[in-house]
Each structure stands twice: as structure tokens, then as C-alpha cells.
KOLKE-83658 format. One line per field, with one value per residue (C-alpha): x, y, z; residue in three letters. Coordinates in steps of 0.5 Angstrom, whole numbers, plus 500, padded with zeros to 3 digits. Each point is the difference from the previous one (the first is absolute). Layout:
<pts>
u	c(X ...)
v	c(Y ...)
w	c(Z ...)
code	c(ala ...)
</pts>
This chain:
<pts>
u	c(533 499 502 495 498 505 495 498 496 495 498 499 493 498 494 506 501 493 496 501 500 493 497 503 496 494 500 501 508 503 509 502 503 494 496 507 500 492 502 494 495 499 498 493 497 493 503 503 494 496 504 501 494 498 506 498 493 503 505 496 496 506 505 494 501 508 499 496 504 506 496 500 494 497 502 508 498 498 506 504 497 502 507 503 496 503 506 501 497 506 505 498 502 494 496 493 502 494 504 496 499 499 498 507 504 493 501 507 499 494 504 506 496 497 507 503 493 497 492 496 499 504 507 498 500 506 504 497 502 507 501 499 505 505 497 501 507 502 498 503 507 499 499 505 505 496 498 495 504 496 495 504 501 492 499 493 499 501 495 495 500 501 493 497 502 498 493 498 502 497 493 500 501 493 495 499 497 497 496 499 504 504 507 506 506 504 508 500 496 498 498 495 498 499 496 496 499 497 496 497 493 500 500 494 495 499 507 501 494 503 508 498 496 505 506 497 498 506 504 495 502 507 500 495 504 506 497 504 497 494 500 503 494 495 502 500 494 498 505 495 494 504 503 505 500 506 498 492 498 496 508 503 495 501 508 499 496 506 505 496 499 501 497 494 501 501 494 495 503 499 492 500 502 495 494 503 500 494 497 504 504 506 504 504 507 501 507 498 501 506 504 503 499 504 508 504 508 504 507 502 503 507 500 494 503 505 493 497 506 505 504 493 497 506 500 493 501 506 495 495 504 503 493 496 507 498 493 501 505 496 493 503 505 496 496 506 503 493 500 507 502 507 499 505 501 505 495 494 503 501 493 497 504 497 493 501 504 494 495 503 500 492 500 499 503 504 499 502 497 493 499 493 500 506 496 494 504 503 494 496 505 506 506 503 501 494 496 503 499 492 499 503 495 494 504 500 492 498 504 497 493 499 502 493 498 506 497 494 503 500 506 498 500 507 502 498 505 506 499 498 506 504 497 503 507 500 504 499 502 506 500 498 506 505 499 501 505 505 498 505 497 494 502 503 493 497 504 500 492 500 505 495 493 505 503 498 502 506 504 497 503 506 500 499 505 505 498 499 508 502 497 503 507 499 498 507 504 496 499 499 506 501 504 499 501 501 492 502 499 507 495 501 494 500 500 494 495 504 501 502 507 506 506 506 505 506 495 496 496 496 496 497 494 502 506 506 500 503 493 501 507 501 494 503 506 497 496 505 504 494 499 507 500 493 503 507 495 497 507 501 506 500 505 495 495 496 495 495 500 495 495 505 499 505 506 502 507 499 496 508 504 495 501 508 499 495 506 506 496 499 507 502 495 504 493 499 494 497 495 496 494 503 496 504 499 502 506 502 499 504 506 500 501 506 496 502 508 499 495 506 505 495 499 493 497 495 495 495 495 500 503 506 500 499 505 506 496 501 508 498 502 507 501 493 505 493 495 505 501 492 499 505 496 494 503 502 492 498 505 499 492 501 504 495 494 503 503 493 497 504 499 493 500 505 495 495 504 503 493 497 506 499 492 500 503 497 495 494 495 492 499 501 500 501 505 504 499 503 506 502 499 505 505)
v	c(467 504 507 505 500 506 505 500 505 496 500 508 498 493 499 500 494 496 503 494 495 503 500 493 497 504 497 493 499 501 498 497 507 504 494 502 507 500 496 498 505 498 506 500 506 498 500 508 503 498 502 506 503 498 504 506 501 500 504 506 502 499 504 505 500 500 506 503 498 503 507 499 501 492 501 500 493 498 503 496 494 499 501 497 494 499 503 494 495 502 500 495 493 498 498 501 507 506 506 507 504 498 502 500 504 504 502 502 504 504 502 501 506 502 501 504 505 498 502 501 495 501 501 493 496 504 498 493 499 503 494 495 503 500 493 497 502 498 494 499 502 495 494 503 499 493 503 495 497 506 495 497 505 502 495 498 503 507 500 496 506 505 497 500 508 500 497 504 506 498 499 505 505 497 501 506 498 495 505 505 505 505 501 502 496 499 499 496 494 502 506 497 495 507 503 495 499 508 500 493 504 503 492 500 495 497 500 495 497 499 500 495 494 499 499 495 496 500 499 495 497 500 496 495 499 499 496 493 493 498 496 507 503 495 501 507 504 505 497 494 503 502 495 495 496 502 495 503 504 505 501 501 505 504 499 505 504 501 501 505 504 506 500 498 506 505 498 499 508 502 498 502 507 500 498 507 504 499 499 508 499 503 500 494 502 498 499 505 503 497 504 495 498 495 498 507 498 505 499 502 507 498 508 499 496 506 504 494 498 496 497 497 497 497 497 498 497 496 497 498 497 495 499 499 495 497 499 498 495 497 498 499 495 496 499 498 496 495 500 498 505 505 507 505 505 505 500 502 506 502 498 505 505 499 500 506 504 498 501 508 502 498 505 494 499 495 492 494 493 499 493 499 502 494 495 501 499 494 498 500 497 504 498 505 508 499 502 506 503 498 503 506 500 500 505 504 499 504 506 500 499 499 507 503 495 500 507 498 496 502 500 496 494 500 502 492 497 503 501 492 500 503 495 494 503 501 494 500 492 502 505 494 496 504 502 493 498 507 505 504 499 502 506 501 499 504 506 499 501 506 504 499 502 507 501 497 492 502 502 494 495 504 500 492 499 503 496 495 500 503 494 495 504 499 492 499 504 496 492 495 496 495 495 493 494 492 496 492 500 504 507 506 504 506 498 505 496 493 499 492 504 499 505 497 498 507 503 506 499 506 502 507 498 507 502 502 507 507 501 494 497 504 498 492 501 502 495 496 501 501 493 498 503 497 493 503 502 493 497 498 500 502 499 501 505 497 505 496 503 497 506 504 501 506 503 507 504 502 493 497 505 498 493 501 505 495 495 503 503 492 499 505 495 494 498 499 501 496 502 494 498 504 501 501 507 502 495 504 506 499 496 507 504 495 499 493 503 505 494 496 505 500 492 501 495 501 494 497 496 499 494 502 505 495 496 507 500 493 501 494 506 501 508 500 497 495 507 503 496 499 507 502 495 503 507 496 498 506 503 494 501 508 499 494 505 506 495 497 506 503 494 500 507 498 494 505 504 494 497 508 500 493 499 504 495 494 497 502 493 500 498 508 502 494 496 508 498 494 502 505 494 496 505)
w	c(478 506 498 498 491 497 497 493 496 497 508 501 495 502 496 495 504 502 495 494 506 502 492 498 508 497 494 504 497 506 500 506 502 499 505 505 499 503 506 504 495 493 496 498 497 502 507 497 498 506 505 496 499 507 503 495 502 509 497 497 507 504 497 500 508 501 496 504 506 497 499 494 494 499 493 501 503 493 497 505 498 492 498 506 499 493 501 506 495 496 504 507 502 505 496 505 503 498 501 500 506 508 507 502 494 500 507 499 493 505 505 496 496 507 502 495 501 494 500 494 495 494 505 502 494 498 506 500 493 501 506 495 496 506 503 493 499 507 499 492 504 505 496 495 506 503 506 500 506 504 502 505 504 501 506 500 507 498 494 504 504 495 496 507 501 492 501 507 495 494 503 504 495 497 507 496 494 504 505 495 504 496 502 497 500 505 500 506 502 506 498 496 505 505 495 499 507 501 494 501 502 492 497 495 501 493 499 505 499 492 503 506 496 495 504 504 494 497 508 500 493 501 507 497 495 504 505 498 498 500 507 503 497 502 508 500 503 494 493 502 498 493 494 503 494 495 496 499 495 506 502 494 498 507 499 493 505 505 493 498 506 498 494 503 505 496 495 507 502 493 500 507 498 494 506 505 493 499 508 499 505 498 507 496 497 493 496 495 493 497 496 495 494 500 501 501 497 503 503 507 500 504 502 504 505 502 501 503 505 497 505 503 494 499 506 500 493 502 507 495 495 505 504 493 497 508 499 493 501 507 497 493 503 504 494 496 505 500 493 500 494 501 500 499 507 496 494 504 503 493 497 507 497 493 502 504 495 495 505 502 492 500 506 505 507 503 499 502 501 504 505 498 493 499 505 495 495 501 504 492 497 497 497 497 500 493 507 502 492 500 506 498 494 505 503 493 499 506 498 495 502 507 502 500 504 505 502 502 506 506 504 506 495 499 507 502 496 502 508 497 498 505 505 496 501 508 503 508 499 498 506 505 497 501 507 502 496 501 504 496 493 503 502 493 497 506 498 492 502 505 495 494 504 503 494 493 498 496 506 504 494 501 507 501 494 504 507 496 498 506 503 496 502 507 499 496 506 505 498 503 504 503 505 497 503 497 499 500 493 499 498 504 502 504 507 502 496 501 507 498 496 503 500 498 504 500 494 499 495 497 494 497 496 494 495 503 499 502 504 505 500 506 504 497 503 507 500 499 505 505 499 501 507 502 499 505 505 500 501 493 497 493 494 494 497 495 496 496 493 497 501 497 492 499 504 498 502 506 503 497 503 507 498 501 505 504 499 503 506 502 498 506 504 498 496 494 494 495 494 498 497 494 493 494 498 507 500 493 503 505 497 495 506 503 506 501 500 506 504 499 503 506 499 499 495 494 499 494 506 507 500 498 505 506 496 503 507 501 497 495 495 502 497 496 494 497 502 496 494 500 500 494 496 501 498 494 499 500 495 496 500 498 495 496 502 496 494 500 499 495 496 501 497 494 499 498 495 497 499 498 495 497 500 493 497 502 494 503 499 498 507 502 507 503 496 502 507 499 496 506 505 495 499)
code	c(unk unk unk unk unk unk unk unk unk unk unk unk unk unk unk unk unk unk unk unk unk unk unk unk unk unk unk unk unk unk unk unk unk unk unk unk unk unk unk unk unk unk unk unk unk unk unk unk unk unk unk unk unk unk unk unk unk unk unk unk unk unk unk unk unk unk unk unk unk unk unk unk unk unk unk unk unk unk unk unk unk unk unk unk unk unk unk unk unk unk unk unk unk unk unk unk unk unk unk unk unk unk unk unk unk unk unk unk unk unk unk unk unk unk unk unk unk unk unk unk unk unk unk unk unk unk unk unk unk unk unk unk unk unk unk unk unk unk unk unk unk unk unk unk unk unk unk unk unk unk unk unk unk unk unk unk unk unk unk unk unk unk unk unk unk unk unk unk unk unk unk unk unk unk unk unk unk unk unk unk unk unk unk unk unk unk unk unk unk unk unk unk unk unk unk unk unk unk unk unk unk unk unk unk unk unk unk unk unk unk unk unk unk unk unk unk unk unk unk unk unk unk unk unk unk unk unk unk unk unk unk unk unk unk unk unk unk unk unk unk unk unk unk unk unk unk unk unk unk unk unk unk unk unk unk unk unk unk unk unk unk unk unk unk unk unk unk unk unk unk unk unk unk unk unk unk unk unk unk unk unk unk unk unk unk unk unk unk unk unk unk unk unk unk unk unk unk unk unk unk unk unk unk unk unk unk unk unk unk unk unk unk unk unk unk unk unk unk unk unk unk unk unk unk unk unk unk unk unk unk unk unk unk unk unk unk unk unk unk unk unk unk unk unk unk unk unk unk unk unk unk unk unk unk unk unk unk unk unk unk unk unk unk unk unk unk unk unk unk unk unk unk unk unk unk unk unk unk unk unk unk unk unk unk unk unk unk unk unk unk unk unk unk unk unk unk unk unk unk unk unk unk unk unk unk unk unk unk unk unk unk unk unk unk unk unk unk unk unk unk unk unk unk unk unk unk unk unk unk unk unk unk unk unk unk unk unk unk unk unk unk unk unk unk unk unk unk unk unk unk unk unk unk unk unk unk unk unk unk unk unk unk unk unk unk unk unk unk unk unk unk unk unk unk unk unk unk unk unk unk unk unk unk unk unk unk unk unk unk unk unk unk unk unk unk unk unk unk unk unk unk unk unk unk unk unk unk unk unk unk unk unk unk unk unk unk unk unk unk unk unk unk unk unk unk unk unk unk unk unk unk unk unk unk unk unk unk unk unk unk unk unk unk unk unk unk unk unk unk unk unk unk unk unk unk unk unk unk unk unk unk unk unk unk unk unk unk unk unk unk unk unk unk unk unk unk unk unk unk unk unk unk unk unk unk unk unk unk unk unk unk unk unk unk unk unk unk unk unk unk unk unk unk unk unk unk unk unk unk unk unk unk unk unk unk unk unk unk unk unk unk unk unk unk unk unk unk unk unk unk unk unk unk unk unk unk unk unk unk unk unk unk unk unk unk unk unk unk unk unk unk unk unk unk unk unk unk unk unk unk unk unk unk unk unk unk unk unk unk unk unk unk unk unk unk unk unk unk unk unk unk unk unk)
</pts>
């Protein structure tokens, strides 16, 4: 019952699988295994198209700015926005997940092509198109291979301080556009920020003007809107002057406002463009002629990554894979998780990957699932991936029929986004967190932060990763150990922490709160027979070391060979060592590696609990034969609960085929769906 669901092909395509349950809710006959399957969140195509078209219309004006804030012309942006959109549709299993592109990946694809010394427009789009390609693939590989298991080894430290470096980067990247400041684009982050620094008196005055009011009335919109309840709001000095009530109408209008915020930035610089046009102020940059007439299908050139630098773009495209899968699976899991319906890890590396390569043969740029577009989503009521398609519609519209107007935008009005953006994913909490509770994870994400903002953020993610591991490594090697003494409830405890526990008489008792593995079986070891000798330079007599194993979920080879070695070095002390407290894999594991047969040699014991333990310490368990028996059998339980586990699952299996075999041959009733689920339940 517990291991994980084999794989299944019919799974590589899951609308295959929710589609008829979505089409028989809709038309209000849903089964009972279509009311199962949407958990938490009926389908509703009401629900679908809302949301939908909300998230298309939020879409198109920012996927103009990520664009921008890659280096690239703001029309590959579009391009990045409809064929991923469906070819997640076709292939995801989050049902509220909006893919298309984001701040993160947008700021990872830029400075990619910075490094490969890619300038002029055309060489970027190519270049971009071909990390897709290179993105797209990596990360069909790794869901081929289920890698997906890769997101539990990304600590939440390291990427809270890898998108703070990111947010830094990504809104300091857009000052310029915001200060009407011409500047090249920089490699470095802090090149960028001296560069600004030096040039701040070549700011334009009307593109502030521009730039500055519309990002204080989106921050302005962002932080009302994530003000808290009504009671909050009501106590605070300035959201009190503003809605409180969700229940009105005055709030839920200004909530659509906030929603669509960057559409009405976007609309509000459009005509405020129009006003300078015709004020004749023409210090304001625009985006400019579009040279597009629509989508561009052409396949990446995989030759070109020679000229481009193959290993770093291969490099790069596996960094975004995994941050994309990372950040897709973290807003798209939570909100899976509230509506209680599964998603599948392995599959969403592979539907990443397919919106990618879909994405790369439309001349766009990496993608992967965006936070706030998701949370809109789910916020208007989407239930299904039909959303992710409608959206993409909106997205085919204004390719169609918005370029001219896009060209007329000032790029102050896009600047505000992302730098709006880029704020939302700087977690000083996190920071503040970390520092009072662990002063090396700290330094893990200060460092993660440092190397981003000297070098670029890939080679910060890699740096936190690698620290990240090396400090797991280091906690494994280094756990906590304890001398454990006796409370009146017949507990032990560590005796730092309870001064009322009491050493047992003649008995050392100890206990490693980690595995017993190659990386601290000698430092158990010397704790142990430290402990030992502390007690003697006390004046007591000691006849036994007891180690608590009831932290110890594994013991590998060489914490076996210390266990015995352990032994023998007591034996030559006229002492003798007890394992107690042992879990039942642990004790198979040790009885596999005759563990029991060298303690024996040594008059050392192994014991399923502590009371058996003392039962030795106390010479009511003459020779440990009753901790012995006891401990065969629980080796026999295991054994036993193995083999029914295996048995179960191979019956299950052949079940399945026996009842695929077999349904064609069952009469089928007038009754139709139901009287065949009834039969499968029979049979």
C-alpha cells in the first residue's frame, strides 16, 4: 500500500486520464471516481474560463518585460507564451500551474547570452531559442530517469537566498529603464549597480516621473492587497484608510484592480506615452518597430551551440531545468496540496520539458511555471489545465493584433513590473530566521548571496547547493550524543537537559541521535569509551555500556565492524556492550551482517527495548538468552512482513491483468458505466 504506483503509459499523457472525468462533471454526471480524482476542487468550466482569460490578459504585458529583462526583442516573449502553454496543457498533472516566462528564469536566460558574448538582436533570439531546445531536453531526460526526486535535495535556505540574490539582480538590472539612463548591459551585478551609481545625474526627468508613479501604485497594490484580515487592516495607520471589508463590493472591485495590475500599468504608460508623444517630449524611450508578423517556426541549429560555447550553455540549460522544475513544483505543490488532488513529480519534468522544446521551435526562450500567475489562477477559480490553453489563446490574439500598439509602449512601463516582481522574491525573513536558529545555515545562504551578486546566480545556486551538502555531511559526521540517564518514569533522557535522571548503577548508557554510518562510527566509538571513563574517574565501577538505538534507523558496514570492534575493546576492559532500543530493519540488518554472533563472542548483547537491556544490567537475563529469542523473532517478523509486501504487490498486479483479460467477456448491461464499475468491483 505504500510503495509508489508503477508507471503507466497512458500517464505520459494525462488529459488521456482527467479529461472524460472533466467532460462528464461538466455536463453535470460525474462517477464517483471523477468526484475522487478532483479531490478538493471540482471541475467548473465557469470557473476555467474566468480564470483563464484573467490570467491571459496579466500574461501579455508581462511576458513583454521578462523578455526585456533577458535582452531580448519583447515579441520573443509572446513567442514564449503560446505553444509552452499548450504543450503543458497536454502533458501536466498540477491542474492550476500557468507556465510561460518569469523574472527568475528570465534573468538566468539574459545572463547566459551575456556570457556567451551574444549582442545583436537576431544572435540572442538564436541563442535563446537554442537554450530552450537544451533546457527542454534536460529536463525530458530527467523525468525519463525520475529525477524528480531532485527537489529533495534543494534546501529551503538555499533557494530563499538564491531568489533574494536573484530579486537584487533582476531589479537592479531595470533602475535603468526606470531612470531613463542609457546603459549597456553589464555581466556582473555590481558592475551594473556602479554604473548606475556614476551616471545617476544622466537620469531623464520625465522618465522617472513615468517610471516612479507606476511602481509606487503597483507596490502600493501589492502590499494592500497582502495586508491580512480585515481586523488587521483596520488597525493599520494607512490600509485603514483603504477597503477593509472583503465582503464589499468597493474591495472586491480594488482586488480585480490589484490582479490586474500589470495590465492597468501597462495601459496607464501606454497613454502616458501618447501624452509625451504629443507634449514633444521625446527624451522617453519606446520599445520600438517590431519586426514580426506573427509566430517564427524554425528549429534550433544544434551546430550553433559549438559557435556559442557548448559546454556553458549546456551547463546553463541544466541550472534552469532544475530551478524551473524547483519553482514549478513549489507553487504548483502547495496549491495541489490545499486542494487535496495528486500530481505527479517525475511527469512535470517532463511536461517542463515539452513546453520548452515547444517553446524553442517558436523561436522563444526558456519557461517555466510562474507564482503569481498560478496564484491568480487558482485565486479566479481554475480547476483545470482548460486554463492554461484559454490563456494561451489571449496570448495568440495579441500576436496578431497588439504588435503595433506594443510599439508604442514606453519601456519605463515595463520596468515597474519586474523590479515589482524582483521585490516579491527578496526574503530578508528568511535571513533573520536562519541567523537565530543556525548560525551555519546562515552562513550557507550568506554565502549562496555574495557569489550571486560577485559572479552571476547560477554559480550562487551551485555554490549554496554545494555547501548546502557539505554541510548536511558535516551534521551526519558530527551528531548529537548523549549520556543518558534513568527518569522515575523508566525513560531516559539526556542528562544535560534532565538533571532529575539517574545513571544506572555499573552502566553507561549512551545514545547517537543519526544513522550509524562510516562517517561517525568512530567518533561513536570514542564517545563511548570517553563516557566510560568519566564514570571511572567519578569512582564508579562499570560492567556495561548500554547505546540506545532508538535514533538509529540504519547501520552500514563499517558502523557493523565498529559495533563489534566497540565490543571487543570493552571485553579487553572487563566490560560489556549492549545495543538496545533496536528498530526492525536495523535489527535485520544486523543479524544479516552476524553482528549478534561476534557480540556474543565478546558477551555483548542485542536487545529490542530497553527493559530487556536492564533485565542483563540487573542479571535478571542470565547470558541474554530471553533478549535473544526476542530478537530472532523480531528478525522473523520482518522477514515475514517483506515477503507479504512483495507477494501483495505482485498480486495486485496480476489482478489487473487478470481483470483486463477477462472484462471483454463480460456481458455488458444497459446500465453502462456504472453496472461496469460494479462488475470490476465483484470480480
Amino acid at each position: 500500500n505504500y510503495k509508489d504506483k508503477g508507471f503507466q503509459l497512458s500517464s505520459l499523457l494525462p488529459p488521456v486520464q482527467w479529461l472524460p472525468s472533466y467532460a462528464r462533471s461538466v455536463l453535470g454526471r460525474p462517477r464517483e471516481e471523477d468526484v475522487k480524482r478532483a479531490g478538493n476542487l471540482p471541475f467548473s468550466l465557469a470557473g476555467d474560463v474566468i480564470a483563464g482569460t484573467t490570467v491571459g490578459v496579466m500574461l501579455v504585458p508581462q511576458c513583454l518585460a521578462f523578455a526585456m529583462l533577458a535582452g531580448l526583442p519583447v515579441q520573443v516573449g509572446l513567442y514564449s507564451s503560446f505553444a509552452p502553454l499548450v504543450a503543458y496543457a497536454c502533458f501536466g498533472t498540477i491542474r492550476q500551474v500557468q507556465p510561460g516566462p518569469t523574472a527568475l528564469v528570465s534573468l538566468l536566460t539574459g545572463q547566459a547570452l551575456d556570457s556567451l558574448g551574444l549582442e545583436d538582436p537576431a544572435s540572442r533570439v538564436a541563442g535563446a531559442s537554442l537554450l530552450a531546445l537544451v533546457v527542454g531536453s534536460f529536463s525530458v531526460l530527467l523525468g525519463v530517469v525520475r529525477f524528480g526526486f531532485i527537489i529533495d535535495f534543494m534546501s529551503h535556505s538555499v533557494m530563499a537566498a538564491f531568489c533574494t540574490a536573484a530579486g537584487i539582480t533582476i531589479g537592479t538590472s531595470q533602475l535603468k529603464h526606470l531612470l531613463g539612463i542609457d546603459m549597456p548591459r553589464q555581466k556582473y551585478w555590481w558592475q551594473t549597480a556602479w554604473y548606475l551609481l556614476t551616471h545617476l545625474g544622466e537620469s531623464d526627468l520625465a522618465t522617472c516621473v513615468l517610471g516612479g508613479t507606476l511602481l509606487m501604485l503597483l507596490l502600493v497594490l501589492k502590499y494592500w492587497k497582502s495586508a491580512g484580515p480585515a481586523p488587521k487592516r483596520r488597525s493599520h495607520r494607512v490600509w485603514r484608510r483603504f477597503p477593509c471589508d472583503p465582503q464589499t463590493r468597493s474591495f472586491r472591485a480594488l482586488k480585480l484592480v490589484a490582479d490586474l495590475s500589470s495590465l492597468i500599468s501597462v495601459a496607464a504608460g501606454w497613454i502616458w506615452g501618447l501624452v509625451y508623444r504629443h507634449a514633444d517630449v521625446d527624451s522617453v524611450k519606446f520599445v520600438g518597430s517590431i519586426d514580426s508578423t506573427g509566430f517564427v517556426f524554425k528549429i534550433p541549429d544544434s551546430a550553433y551551440a559549438d559557435d556559442l560555447g557548448g559546454n556553458t550553455i549546456f551547463v546553463t540549460g541544466a541550472v534552469i531545468a532544475i530551478v524551473g522544475f524547483l519553482e514549478t513544483v513549489a507553487v504548483g505543490g502547495k496549491f495541489a496540496a490545499k486542494a487535496r488532488y495528486e500530481y505527479v513529480p517525475n511527469q512535470e519534468l517532463i511536461a517542463l520539458g515539452v513546453s520548452n522544446i515547444a517553446g524553442a521551435v517558436m523561436s522563444g526562450y526558456p519557461t517555466t511555471g510562474s507564482f503569481t500567475r498560478t496564484a491568480v489562477n487558482a485565486m479566479f477559480g481554475a480547476t483545470s489545465l482548460v486554463s492554461c490553453v484559454l490563456s494561451a489563446l489571449i496570448v495568440l490574439l495579441a500576436v496578431f493584433f497588439l504588435l503595433p500598439v506594443i510599439s508604442l509602449l514606453p519601456l519605463a512601463s515595463l520596468a515597474p513590473i519586474i523590479i515589482q516582481g524582483a521585490i516579491g522574491v527578496v526574503d530578508l525573513h528568511a535571513f533573520r530566521v536562519a541567523r537565530r536558529a543556525s548560525l551555519t545555515e546562515f552562513g550557507v545562504m550568506l554565502a549562496t548571496v555574495v557569489v550571486s551578486l560577485a559572479l552571476t546566480v547560477k554559480e550562487g545556486l551551485l555554490v549554496g547547493f554545494v555547501l548546502s551538502v557539505l554541510k548536511t555531511m558535516n551534521d551526519l559526521a558530527h551528531p548529537n550524543m548523549a549520556v543518558c540517564g534513568r527518569l522515575p518514569d523508566n525513560t531516559f533522557r539526556d542528562i544535560r537537559n534532565f538533571p532529575r535522571a539517574e545513571a544506572l548503577p555499573h552502566a553507561v548508557v549512551v545514545r547517537m541521535d543519526a544513522r550509524l554510518s562510516f562517517a561517525n562510527t568512530r567518533r561513536m566509538k570514542e564517545f563511548c569509551l570517553r563516557a566510560v571513563q568519566v564514570r571511572e574517574a567519578q569512582g564508579d565501577r562499570i560492567d556495561y555500556v548500554v547505546v540506545d538505538g532508538k535514533s538509529i534507523n540504519h547501520v552500514d558496514l563499517t558502523g557493523c565492524e565498529m559495533l563489534e570492534a566497540l565490543a571487543e575493546a570493552l571485553k579487553g576492559r572487563g566490560q560489556r556492550l549492549i545495543i538496545a532500543n533496536l528498530k526492525g530493519p536495523v535489527s535485520k540488518c544486523l543479524a544479516s551482517a552476524s553482528v549478534p554472533k561476534h557480540l556474543r563472542r565478546y558477551e555483548g548483547h542485542l536487545c529490542i527495548d530497553m527493559e530487556q537491556a536492564i533485565a542483563i544490567v540487573n542479571n535478571h537475563d542470565e547470558g541474554g538468552t530471553a533478549a535473544e529469542q526476542k530478537l530472532q523473532e523480531l528478525v522473523r517478523r520482518v522477514d515475514t512482513a517483506t515477503l507479504q509486501l512483495q507477494q501483495s504487490h505482485a498480486g495486485i498486479l496480476l489482478c489487473s491483468q487478470v481483470f483486463r483479460g477477462a472484462e471483454g467477456l463480460l456481458p455488458k448491461s444497459p446500465s453502462g458505466a456504472a453496472a461496469a464499475h460494479d462488475r470490476s468491483m465483484t470480480l
